[in-house]
C-alpha positions as CSV (number, residue, x, y, z in Angstrom):
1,X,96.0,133.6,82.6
2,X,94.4,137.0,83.9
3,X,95.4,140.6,83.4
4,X,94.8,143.6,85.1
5,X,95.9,147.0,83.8
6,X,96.8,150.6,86.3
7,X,97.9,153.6,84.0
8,X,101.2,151.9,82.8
9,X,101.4,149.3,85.0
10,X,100.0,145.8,83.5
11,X,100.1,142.2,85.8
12,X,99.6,138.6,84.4
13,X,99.3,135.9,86.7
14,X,99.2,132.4,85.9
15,X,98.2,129.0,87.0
16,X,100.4,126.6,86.3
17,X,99.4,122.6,86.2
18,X,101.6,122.0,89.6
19,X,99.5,124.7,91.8
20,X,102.2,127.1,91.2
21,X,101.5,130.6,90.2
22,X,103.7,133.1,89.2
23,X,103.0,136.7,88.5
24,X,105.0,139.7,86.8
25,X,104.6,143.1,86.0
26,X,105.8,145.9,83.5
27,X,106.1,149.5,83.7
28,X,108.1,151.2,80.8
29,X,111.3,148.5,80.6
30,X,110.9,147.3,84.0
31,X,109.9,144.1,84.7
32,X,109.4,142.3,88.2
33,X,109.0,138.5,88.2
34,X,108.3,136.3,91.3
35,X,107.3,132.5,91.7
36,X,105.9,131.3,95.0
37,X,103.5,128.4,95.7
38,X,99.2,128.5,95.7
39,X,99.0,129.1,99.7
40,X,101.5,131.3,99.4
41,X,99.9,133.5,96.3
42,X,96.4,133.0,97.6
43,X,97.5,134.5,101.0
44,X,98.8,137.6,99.4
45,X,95.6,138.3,97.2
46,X,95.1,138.6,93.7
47,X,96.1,142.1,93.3
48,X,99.9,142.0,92.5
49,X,101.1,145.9,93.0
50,X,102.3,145.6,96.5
51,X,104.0,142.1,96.0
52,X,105.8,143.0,92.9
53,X,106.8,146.0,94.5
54,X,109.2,144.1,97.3
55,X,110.7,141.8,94.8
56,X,113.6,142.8,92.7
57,X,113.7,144.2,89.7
58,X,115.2,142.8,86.2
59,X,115.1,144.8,82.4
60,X,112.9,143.5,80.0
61,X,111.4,145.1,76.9
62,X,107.7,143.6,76.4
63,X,105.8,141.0,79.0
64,X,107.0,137.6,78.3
65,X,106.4,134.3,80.4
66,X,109.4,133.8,82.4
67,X,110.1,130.2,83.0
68,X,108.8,128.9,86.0
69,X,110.3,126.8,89.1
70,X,109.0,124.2,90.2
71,X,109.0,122.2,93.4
72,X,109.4,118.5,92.6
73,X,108.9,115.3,94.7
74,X,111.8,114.9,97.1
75,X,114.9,113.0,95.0
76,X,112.5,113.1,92.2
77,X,110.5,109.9,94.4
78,X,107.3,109.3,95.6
79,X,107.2,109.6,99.2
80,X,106.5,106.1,101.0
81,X,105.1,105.8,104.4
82,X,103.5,103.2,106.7
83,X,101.6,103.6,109.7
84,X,101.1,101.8,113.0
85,X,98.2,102.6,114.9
86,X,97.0,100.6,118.3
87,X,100.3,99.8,119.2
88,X,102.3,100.0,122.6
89,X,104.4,99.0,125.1
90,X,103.4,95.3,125.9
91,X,99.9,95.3,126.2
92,X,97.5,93.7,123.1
93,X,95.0,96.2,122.5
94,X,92.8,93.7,120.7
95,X,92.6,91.8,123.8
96,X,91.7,94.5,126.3
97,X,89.7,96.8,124.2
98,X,87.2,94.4,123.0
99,X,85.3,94.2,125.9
100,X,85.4,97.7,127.0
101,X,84.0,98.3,123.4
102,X,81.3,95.5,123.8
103,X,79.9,97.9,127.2
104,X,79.9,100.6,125.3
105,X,78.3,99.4,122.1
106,X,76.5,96.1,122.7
107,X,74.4,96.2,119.8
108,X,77.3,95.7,117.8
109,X,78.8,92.5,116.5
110,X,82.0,93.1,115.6
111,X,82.7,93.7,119.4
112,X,81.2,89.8,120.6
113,X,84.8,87.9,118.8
114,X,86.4,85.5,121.7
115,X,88.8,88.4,122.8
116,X,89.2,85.9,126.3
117,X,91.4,83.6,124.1
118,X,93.6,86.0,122.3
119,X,97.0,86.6,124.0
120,X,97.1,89.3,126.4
121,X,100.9,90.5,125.6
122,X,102.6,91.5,122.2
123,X,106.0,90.8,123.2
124,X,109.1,92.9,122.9
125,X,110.3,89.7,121.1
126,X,107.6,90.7,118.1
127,X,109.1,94.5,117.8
128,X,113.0,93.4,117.8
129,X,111.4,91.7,114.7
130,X,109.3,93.7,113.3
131,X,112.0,96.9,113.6
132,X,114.9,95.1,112.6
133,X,113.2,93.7,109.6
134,X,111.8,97.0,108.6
135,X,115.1,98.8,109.1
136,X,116.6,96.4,107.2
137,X,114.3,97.1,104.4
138,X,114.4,100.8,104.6
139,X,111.0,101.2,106.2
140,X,109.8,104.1,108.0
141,X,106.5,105.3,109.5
142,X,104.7,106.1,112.5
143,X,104.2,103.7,115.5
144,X,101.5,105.0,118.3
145,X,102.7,104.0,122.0
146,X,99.1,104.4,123.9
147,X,99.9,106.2,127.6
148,X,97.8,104.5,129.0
149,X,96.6,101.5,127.2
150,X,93.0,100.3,127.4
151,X,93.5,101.8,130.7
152,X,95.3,98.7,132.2
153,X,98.3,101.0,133.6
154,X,100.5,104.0,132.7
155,X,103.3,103.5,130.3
156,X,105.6,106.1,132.5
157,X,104.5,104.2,135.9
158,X,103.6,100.5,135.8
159,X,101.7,98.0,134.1
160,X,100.2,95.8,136.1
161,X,100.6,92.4,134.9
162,X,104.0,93.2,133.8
163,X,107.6,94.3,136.2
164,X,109.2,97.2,136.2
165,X,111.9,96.0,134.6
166,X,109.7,94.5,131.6
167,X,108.5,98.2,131.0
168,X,111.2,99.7,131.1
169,X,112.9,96.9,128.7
170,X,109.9,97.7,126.6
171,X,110.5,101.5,126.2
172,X,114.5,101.5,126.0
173,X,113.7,98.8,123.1
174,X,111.3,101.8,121.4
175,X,113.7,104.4,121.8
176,X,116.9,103.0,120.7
177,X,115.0,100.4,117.7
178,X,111.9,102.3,116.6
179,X,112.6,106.2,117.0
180,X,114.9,107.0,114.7
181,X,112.6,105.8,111.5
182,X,109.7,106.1,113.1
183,X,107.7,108.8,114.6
184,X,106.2,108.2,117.9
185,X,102.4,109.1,118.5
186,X,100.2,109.3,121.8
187,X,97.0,107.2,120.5
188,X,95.0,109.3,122.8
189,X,95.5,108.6,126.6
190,X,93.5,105.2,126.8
191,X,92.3,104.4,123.2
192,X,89.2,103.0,125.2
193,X,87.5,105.6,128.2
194,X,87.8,108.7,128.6
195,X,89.7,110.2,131.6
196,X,89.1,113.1,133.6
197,X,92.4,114.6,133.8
198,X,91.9,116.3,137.3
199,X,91.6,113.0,138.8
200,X,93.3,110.5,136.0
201,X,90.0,108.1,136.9
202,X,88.0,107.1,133.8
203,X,84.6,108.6,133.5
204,X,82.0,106.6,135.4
205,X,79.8,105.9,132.7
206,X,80.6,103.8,129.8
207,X,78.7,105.1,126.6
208,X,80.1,106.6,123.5
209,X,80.4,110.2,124.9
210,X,82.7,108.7,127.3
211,X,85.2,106.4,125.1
212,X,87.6,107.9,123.2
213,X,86.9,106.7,120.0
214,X,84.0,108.7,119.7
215,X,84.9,111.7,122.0
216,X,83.7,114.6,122.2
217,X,79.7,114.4,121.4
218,X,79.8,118.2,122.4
219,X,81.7,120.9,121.2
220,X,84.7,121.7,123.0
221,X,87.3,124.6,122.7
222,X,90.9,124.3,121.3
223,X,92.1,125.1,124.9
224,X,89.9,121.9,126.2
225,X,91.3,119.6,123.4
226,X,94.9,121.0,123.8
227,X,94.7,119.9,127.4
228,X,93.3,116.5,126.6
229,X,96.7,116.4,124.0
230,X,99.1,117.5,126.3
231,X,98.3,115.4,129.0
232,X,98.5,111.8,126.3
233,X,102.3,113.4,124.8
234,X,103.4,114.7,128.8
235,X,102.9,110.9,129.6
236,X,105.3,110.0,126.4
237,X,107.4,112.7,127.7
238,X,108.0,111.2,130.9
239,X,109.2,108.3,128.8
240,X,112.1,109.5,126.6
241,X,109.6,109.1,123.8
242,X,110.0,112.3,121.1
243,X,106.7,113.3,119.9
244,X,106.0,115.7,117.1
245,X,102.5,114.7,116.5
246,X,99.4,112.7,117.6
247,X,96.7,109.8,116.2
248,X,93.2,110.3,116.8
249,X,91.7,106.8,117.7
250,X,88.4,106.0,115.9
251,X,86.0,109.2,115.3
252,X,87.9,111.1,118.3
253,X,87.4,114.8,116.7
254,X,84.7,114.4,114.5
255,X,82.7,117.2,116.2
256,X,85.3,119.5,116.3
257,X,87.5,118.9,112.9
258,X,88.3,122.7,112.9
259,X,89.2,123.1,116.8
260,X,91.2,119.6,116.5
261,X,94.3,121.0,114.3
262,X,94.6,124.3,116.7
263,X,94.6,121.7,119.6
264,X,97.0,119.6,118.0
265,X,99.4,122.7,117.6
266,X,98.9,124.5,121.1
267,X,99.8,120.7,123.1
268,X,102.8,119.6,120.6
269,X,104.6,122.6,120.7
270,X,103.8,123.0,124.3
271,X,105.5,119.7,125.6
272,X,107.6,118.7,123.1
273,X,108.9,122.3,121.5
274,X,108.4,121.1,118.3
275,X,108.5,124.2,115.1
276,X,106.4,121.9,113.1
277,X,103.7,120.0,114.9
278,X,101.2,117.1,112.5
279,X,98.4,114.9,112.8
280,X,97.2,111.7,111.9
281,X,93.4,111.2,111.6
282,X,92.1,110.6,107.9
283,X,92.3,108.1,105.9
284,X,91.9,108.9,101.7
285,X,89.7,106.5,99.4
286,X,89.6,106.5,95.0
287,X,90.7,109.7,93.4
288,X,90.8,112.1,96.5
289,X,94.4,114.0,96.6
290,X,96.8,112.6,99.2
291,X,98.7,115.0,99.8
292,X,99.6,116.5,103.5
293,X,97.2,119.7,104.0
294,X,98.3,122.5,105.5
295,X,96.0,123.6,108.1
296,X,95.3,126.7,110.1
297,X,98.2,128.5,108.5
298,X,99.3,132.2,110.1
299,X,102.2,134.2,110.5
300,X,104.5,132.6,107.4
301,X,106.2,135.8,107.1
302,X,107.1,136.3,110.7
303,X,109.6,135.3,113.1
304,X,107.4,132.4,114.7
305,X,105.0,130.7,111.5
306,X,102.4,128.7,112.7
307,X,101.1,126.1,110.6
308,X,99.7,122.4,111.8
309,X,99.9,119.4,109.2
310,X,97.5,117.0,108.3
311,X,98.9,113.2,107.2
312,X,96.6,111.2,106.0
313,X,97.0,107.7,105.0
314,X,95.7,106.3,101.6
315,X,94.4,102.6,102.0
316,X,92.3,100.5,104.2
317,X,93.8,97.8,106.8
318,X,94.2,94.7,105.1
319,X,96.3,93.5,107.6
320,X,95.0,91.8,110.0
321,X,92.5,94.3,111.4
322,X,92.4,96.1,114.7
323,X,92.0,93.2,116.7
324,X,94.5,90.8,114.6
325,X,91.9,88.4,113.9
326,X,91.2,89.2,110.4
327,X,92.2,87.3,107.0
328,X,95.6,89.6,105.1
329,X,94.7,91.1,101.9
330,X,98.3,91.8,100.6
331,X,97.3,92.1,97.3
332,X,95.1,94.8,98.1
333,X,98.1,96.9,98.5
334,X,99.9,95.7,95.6
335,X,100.3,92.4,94.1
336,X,102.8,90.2,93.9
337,X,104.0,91.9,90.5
338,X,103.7,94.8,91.5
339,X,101.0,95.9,88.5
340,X,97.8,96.6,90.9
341,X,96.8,97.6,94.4
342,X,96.2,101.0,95.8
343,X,99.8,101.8,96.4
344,X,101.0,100.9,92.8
345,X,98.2,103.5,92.1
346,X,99.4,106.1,94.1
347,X,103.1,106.1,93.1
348,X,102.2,106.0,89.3
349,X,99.9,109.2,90.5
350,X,103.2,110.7,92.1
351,X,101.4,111.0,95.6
352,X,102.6,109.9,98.5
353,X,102.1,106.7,99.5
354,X,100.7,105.8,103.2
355,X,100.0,102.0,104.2
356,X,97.6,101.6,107.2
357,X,97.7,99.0,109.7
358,X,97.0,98.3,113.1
359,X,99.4,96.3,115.2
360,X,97.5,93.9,116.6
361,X,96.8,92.8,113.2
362,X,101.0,92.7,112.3
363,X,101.0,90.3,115.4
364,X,97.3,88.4,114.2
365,X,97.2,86.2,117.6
366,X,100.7,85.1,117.4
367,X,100.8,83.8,113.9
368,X,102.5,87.0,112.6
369,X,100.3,86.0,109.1
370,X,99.9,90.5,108.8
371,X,103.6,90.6,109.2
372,X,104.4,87.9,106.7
373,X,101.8,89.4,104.0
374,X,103.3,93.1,105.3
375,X,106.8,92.0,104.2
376,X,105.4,90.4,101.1
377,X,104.1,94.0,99.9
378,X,107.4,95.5,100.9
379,X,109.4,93.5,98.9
380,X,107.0,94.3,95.6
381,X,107.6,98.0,95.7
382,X,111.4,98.1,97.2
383,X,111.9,95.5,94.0
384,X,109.4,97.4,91.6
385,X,109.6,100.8,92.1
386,X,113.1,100.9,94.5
387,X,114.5,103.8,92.4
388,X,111.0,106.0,91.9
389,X,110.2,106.2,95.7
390,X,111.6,106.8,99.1
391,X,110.4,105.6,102.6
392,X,109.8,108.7,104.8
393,X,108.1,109.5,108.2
394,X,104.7,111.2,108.8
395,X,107.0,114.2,110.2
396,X,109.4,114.2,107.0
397,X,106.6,114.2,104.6
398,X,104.7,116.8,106.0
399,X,108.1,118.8,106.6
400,X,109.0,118.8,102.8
401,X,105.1,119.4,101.6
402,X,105.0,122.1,104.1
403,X,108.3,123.9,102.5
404,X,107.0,123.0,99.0
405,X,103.8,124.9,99.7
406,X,105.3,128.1,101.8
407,X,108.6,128.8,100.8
408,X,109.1,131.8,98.4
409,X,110.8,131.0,95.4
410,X,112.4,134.2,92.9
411,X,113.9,133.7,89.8
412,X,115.8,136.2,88.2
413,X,118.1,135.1,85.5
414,X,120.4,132.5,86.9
415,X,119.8,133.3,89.7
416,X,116.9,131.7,91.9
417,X,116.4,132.4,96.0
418,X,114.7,130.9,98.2
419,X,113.0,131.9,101.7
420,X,111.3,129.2,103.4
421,X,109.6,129.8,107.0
422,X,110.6,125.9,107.4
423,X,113.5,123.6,106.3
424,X,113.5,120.2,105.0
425,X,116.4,117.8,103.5
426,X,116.2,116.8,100.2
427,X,114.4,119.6,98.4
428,X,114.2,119.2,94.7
429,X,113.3,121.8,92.4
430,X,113.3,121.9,88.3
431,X,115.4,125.5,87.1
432,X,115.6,126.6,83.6
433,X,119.1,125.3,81.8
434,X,120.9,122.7,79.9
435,X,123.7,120.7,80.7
436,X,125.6,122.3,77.4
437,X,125.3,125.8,78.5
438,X,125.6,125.2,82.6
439,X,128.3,125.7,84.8
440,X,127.7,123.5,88.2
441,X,124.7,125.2,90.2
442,X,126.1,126.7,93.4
443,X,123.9,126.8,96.7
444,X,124.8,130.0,98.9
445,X,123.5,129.8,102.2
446,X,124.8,132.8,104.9
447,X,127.6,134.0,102.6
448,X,128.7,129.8,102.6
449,X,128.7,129.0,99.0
450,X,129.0,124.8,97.7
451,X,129.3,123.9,94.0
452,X,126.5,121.1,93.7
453,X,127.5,118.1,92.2
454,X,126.0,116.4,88.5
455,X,124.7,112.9,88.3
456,X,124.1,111.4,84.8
457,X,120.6,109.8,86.1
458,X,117.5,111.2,88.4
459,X,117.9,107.6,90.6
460,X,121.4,108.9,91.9
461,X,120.0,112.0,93.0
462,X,120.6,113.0,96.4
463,X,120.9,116.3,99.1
464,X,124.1,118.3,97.0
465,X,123.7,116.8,93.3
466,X,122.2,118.4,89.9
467,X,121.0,116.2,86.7
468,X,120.1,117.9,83.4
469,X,117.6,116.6,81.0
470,X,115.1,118.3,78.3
471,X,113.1,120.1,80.4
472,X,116.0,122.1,82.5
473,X,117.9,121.0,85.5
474,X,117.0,119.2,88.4
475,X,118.2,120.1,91.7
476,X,118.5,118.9,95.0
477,X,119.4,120.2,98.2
478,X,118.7,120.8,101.9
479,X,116.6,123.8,101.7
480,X,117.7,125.6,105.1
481,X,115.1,128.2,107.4
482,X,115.5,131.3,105.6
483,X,117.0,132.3,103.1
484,X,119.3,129.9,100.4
485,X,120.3,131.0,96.5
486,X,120.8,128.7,93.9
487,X,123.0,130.1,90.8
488,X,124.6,128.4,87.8
């Protein structure tokens, strides 16, 4: 705690164990309290006079702690997540990258595997199956669909190899099966070579500065990457395919890791309008946080708030590999008891949750063996931990950290507002109060006002429900754009 003293006017300003600060104020018998999030304090400054002096004013006689709000996991869960990268319409990326791979970096081993007698196709067969299993189960994630994969043809014109009516059977299959719990990346145009976008050709040379993986080896601007962007999601775009984010294949980035999240913004919000663009690029190892990261943040308190989200996932792929012919290490995930693994880690740390794979490595040369250890793992947590966590897309997890982070939060009394620069379902905060001394909360949103109803455990909590339990009351509700109050 820190305090800084004006004449009569004295602050205190406190951290609190969640990343939340509040600060308040007295002068005479006035007292103004505010809680908002770290981004949101830190943006402000540490000096409190001209903050304090836009929020309301409540009596008090002497500086006390107020109690504090604070912004939970959504439904009181951990946040679940899996994602798909190197997948696409059709074509097996193991099968055609591994050679263009092998020109570009023959002194490498991993790049000399028999790729000639791995099957060329994943078949739509393997997604009906792999969708409808997952939907079954609750599952949700991202799934890349690569333009233009390993540069055999162009997802929104024709792969060769393939009919028209194939690809098209192909897409309709992602759009009506896979979109609505997944989100849908560009992997990059290629995944493989880079293309010049004047002429759509490959570069001529094949080195590392001109495959994808490892592009660019010189600096570029945000402009040039946002072009490179745009030009991977217009392709999705031509497909029916939503896109509110991008993968980066490999080290594609690397040299410009600041430039890359600008880029990312500027070409999402371009082609697909998206308020709330993301990225997925990094993967987390041991005791590093995994939680979304907010990057490149402007403008919260304006009309049009800018902010691009960073994903990342949290383990290795044990899978199957990228090129599907690696042994499944399920229990590298979690065990069959659901005591160990990286993701039993990360849900008893309260963090979300991200599985990597790559789906050549779900598929594994046509002996689905990643898919059958995949579903293994699924089964542990949905049985272990079904009523601590909740399966959510890249898009929804960086949605609700974004609104945890930037949203404004007052408490006055009984009496707590909210103004958020971005929505999200399922927002779940902890208010002072007891179930003996609390009327139902009520959530006013543009003079509409709904009582909230209780539920006598935290697993039954859902968007429009309340539980009470020593430490106050737990809410949750879909925290609209703008303003919201919450009273009881």
């Amino acid at each position: 705690m820190s305090r800084q003293k004006a004449g009569a006017l004295v602050s205190v300003q406190v951290q609190l164990q969640s990343g939340q600060q509040y600060c308040y104020s007295t002068e005479g018998t006035f007292m103004t309290n505010y809680v908002h999030s770290r981004r949101a304090f830190l943006a402000t400054g540490t000096t409190t006079l001209s903050a304090l002096q836009a929020w309301p004013a409540i009596a008090a006689t002497e500086v006390a702690e107020p109690p504090a709000v604070t912004v939970l996991n959504p439904q009181l869960r951990v946040p679940l997540s899996f994602v798909v990268d190197d997948s696409t319409c059709l074509v097996n990326m193991g099968h055609f990258c591994m050679p263009q791979f092998a020109t570009a970096w023959p002194e490498r081993n991993e790049y000399k595997k028999p790729w000639q007698t791995w099957p060329r196709e994943i078949p739509d067969s393997f997604v009906r199956e792999f969708g409808q299993w997952c939907a079954q189960h609750g599952v949700k994630g991202k799934y890349s669909i690569v333009p233009f994969p390993a540069c055999v043809g162009w997802v929104d014109r024709e792969l060769p190899g393939w009919s028209q009516k194939q690809l098209q059977a192909s897409l309709k299959l992602v759009r009506e099966l896979m979109v609505p719990n997944w989100d849908i990346h560009p992997e990059m145009i290629t995944h493989t070579r880079v293309i010049d976008i004047k002429t759509g050709r490959p570069m001529q040379d094949i080195n590392p500065a001109t495959m994808e993986n490892s592009y660019p080896r010189t600096k570029k601007s945000v402009d040039e990457m946002a072009v490179y962007l745009a030009y991977a999601l217009r392709i999705l775009k031509n497909c029916g395919l939503p896109c509110e984010g991008v993968t980066t294949p490999g080290g594609f980035g690397n040299l410009v890791k600041n430039e890359l999240p600008l880029a990312v913004h500027e070409a999402v919000r371009d082609v697909s309008g998206s308020e709330l663009p993301h990225y997925f690029k990094y993967v987390v190892n041991g005791t590093e946080s995994a939680l979304p990261r907010l990057e490149h943040v402007r403008n919260v308190d304006g009309s049009d708030p800018k902010v691009t989200v960073n994903v990342p996932a949290c383990t290795g792929d044990w899978f199957g590999g990228w090129d599907g012919d690696r042994q499944s290490e399920p229990d590298r995930y979690a065990n069959e008891e659901g005591t160990s693994g990286r993701m039993v880690e990360l849900i008893k740390r309260g963090e979300p949750a991200v599985m990597l794979c790559h789906w050549p490595g779900m598929y594994t040369q046509g002996t689905k063996k990643g898919f059958t250890a995949f579903k293994r793992v699924v089964e542990t947590l949905n049985s272990r931990f079904s009523d601590q966590t909740i399966w959510m897309k890249l898009s929804e997890i960086g949605r609700y950290w974004t609104a945890k982070e930037l949203t404004r939060i007052i408490l006055v009394d009984r009496k707590v507002s909210f103004n958020a620069p971005f929505g999200t379902p399922n927002f779940t905060v902890r208010v002072p109060g007891t179930a003996a001394t609390t009327n139902a909360p009520t959530l006013t949103v543009e003079n509409r006002t709904v009582k909230l109803q209780p539920v006598t455990q935290t697993r039954l909590l859902r968007s429009g429900t309340w539980h009470a339990d020593s430490k106050g009351l737990i809410v949750c509700f879909d925290l609209p754009k703008g303003v919201s109050l919450i009273q009881w």
